[in-house]
N, C-alpha and C positions, 0 to 999 in steps of 0.2 A: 389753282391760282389763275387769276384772271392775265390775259395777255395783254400790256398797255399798248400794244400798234395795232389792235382795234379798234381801239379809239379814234376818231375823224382828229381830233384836234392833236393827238398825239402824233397821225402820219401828218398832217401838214406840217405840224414844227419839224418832223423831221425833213421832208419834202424841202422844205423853206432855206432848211439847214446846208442841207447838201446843194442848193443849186447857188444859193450865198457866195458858199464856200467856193462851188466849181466857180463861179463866174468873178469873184473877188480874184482868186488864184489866177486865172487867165488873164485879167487885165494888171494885174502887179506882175508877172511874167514877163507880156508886154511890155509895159514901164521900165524893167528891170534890164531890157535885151534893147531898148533902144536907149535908153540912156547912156548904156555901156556903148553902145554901139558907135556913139557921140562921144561920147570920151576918149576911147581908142584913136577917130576921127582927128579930134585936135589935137592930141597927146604926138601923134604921129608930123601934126604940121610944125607942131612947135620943138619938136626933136629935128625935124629937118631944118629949121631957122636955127636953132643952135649948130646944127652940122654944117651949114652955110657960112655961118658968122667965125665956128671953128679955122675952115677953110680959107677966109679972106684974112686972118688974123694970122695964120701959117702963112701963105702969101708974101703977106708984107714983110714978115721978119725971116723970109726962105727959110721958115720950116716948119711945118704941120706942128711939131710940140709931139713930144710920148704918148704914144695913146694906152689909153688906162688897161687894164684887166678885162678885157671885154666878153661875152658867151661866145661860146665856139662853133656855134649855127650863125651867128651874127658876121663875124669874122669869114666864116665859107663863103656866107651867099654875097659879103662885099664885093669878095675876091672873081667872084662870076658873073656880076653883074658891071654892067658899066654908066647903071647911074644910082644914088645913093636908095638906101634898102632900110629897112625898120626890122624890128624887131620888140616884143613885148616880152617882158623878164620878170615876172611874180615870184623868180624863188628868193629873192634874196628876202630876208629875214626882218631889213630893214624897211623895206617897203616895198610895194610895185614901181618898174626904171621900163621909161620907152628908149631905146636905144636908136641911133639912128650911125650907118656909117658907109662909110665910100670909099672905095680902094682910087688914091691919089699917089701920082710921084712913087710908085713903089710904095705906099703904105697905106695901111686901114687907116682912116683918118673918123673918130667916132666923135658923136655927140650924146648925152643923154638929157631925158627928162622926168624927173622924179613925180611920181604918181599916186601917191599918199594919200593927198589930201583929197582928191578922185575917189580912190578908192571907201574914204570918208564917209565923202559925199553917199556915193551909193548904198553904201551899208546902211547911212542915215533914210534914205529913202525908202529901201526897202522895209526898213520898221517903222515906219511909220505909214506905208501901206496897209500892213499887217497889222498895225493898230485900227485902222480906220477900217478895213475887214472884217474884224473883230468886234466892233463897235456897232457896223452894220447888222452883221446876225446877231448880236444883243438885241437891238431895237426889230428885227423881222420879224423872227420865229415869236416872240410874245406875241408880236399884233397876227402875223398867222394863224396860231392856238387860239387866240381870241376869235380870229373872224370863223375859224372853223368852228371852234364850241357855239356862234351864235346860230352858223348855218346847220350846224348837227341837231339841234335844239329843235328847231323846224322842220326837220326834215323827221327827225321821233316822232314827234307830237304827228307829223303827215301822215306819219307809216303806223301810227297807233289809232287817228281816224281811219284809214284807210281797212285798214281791219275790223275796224266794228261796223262798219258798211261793210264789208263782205260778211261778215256774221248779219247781218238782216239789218242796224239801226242806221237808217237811212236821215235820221236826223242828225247823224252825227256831222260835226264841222271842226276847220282844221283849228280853229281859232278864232275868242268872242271879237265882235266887234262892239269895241268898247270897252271902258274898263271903268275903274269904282273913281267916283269923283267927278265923271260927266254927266251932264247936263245933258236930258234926253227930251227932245220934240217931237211934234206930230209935222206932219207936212205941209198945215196949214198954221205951221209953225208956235203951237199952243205949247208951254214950258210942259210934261207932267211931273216931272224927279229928276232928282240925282239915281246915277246909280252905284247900290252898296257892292254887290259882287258880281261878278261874271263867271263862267263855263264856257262849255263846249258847245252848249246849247240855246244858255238862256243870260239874258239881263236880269239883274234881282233889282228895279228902279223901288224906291221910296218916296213915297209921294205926302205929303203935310205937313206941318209945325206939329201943332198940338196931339190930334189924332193922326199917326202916321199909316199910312196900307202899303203893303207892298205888291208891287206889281213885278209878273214874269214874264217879261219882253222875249221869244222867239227871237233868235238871230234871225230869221228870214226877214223877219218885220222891222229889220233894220236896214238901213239904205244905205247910207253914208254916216263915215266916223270922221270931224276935226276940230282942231280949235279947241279942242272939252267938250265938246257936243256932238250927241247922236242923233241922228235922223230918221224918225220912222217915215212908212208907205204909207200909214194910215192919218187922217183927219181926226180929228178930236171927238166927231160925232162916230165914226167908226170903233173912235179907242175906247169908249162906254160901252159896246156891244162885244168886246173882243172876249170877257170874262176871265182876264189877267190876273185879278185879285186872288185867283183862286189856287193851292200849288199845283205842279202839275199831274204829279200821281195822285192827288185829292182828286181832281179832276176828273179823270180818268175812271176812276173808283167810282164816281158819285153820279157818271153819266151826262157831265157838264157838256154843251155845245163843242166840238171839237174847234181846235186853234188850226191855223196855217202856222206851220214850222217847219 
């Protein structure tokens, strides 16, 4: 069974895959650690403006008010500290509570601030990272696979001339210049044909209405390819002496004047 990460376009989609991946992962991480990081940030300011507003609201009526139920690391570090202290609390069931409190007058005097809709928030963003991730290496790894299979294509076809030049056929080329459907010139810009096929080697150009001949144009004898149009090296008085008309193992056989190819 053939192995498919042999394949060029196979390992680039995966190549494409994995670095998507790593690098999508890393920047929604990112995202993920400072967003929270900011949330904690204000969560904490706005626990202390409730523990403030607690405070002046005891004050005025001499007396702090019952302080609720509060975590028992909260309550410690009140008690040792001597200006107010936070605390973040995710167990409760109900939602995530920034705590904030102060040992006054003889008492933990606490505030909270419920962190729900925070915690929402983030959830929401991290899925929709991960959508957008996901969306990403949708659209990559196809175009990956794609640019690989084009440049894998080219590089066969290289490594398949490239070997019939080491076996001896020195005419061999990576690829015709030109293809069926253009419009093929001499230098001195005289139209001869269209041409019908192409190879490795040769132009198959077509040349007349009525009575048609076909001519086998040498890649060497081509110069430039655009537009639909080929360009040969030779002149039109050249291209009547060239003996094109003829194929080319005909040719060969029958002793015809050799071509440049």
């Amino acid at each position: 069974m053939k192995n498919p990460l042999r394949s060029l376009s196979v390992r680039m989609a995966v190549l494409a895959a994995v670095a998507v991946t790593v690098a999508s992962g890393s920047i929604g991480l990112l995202i993920h650690q400072s967003t929270e990081s900011r949330q904690l940030y204000y969560g904490r300011l706005s626990a202390q403006g409730e523990l403030a507003q607690t405070i002046v609201n005891g004050r005025q009526s001499n007396r702090p008010g019952p302080p609720p139920v509060v975590p028992k690391q909260l309550a410690a570090r009140a008690k040792a500290s001597d200006s107010a202290v936070t605390f973040y609390d995710d167990s409760d069931s109900s939602g995530p509570v920034m705590w904030a409190a102060e040992y006054y007058n003889g008492e933990v005097v606490t505030a909270e601030y419920p962190m729900s809709s925070e915690r929402r928030d983030l959830q929401d963003l991290d899925r929709h990272t991960f959508y957008a991730a996901l969306g990403t290496v949708a659209v990559l790894v196809p175009l990956a696979a794609f640019g690989a299979e084009l440049a894998g294509r080219r590089l066969r076809r290289a490594a398949r001339t490239a070997h019939r030049i080491a076996a001896g056929d020195l005419d061999a080329r990576i690829a015709p210049r030109g293809r069926p459907g253009d419009e093929v010139h001499t230098s001195d810009n005289h139209k001869m044909g269209k041409v019908i096929a192409a190879d490795t080697k040769f132009l198959t150009v077509e040349r007349g209405l009525l009575s048609k001949t076909q001519y086998f144009v040498p890649l060497s004898a081509v110069n430039a390819c655009n537009d639909g149009k080929a360009y040969l090296n030779l002149t039109k008085d050249e291209l009547t002496r060239a003996h094109w008309d003829v194929p080319p193992a005909v040719a060969t056989e029958s002793g015809a004047p050799p071509v440049d190819r």
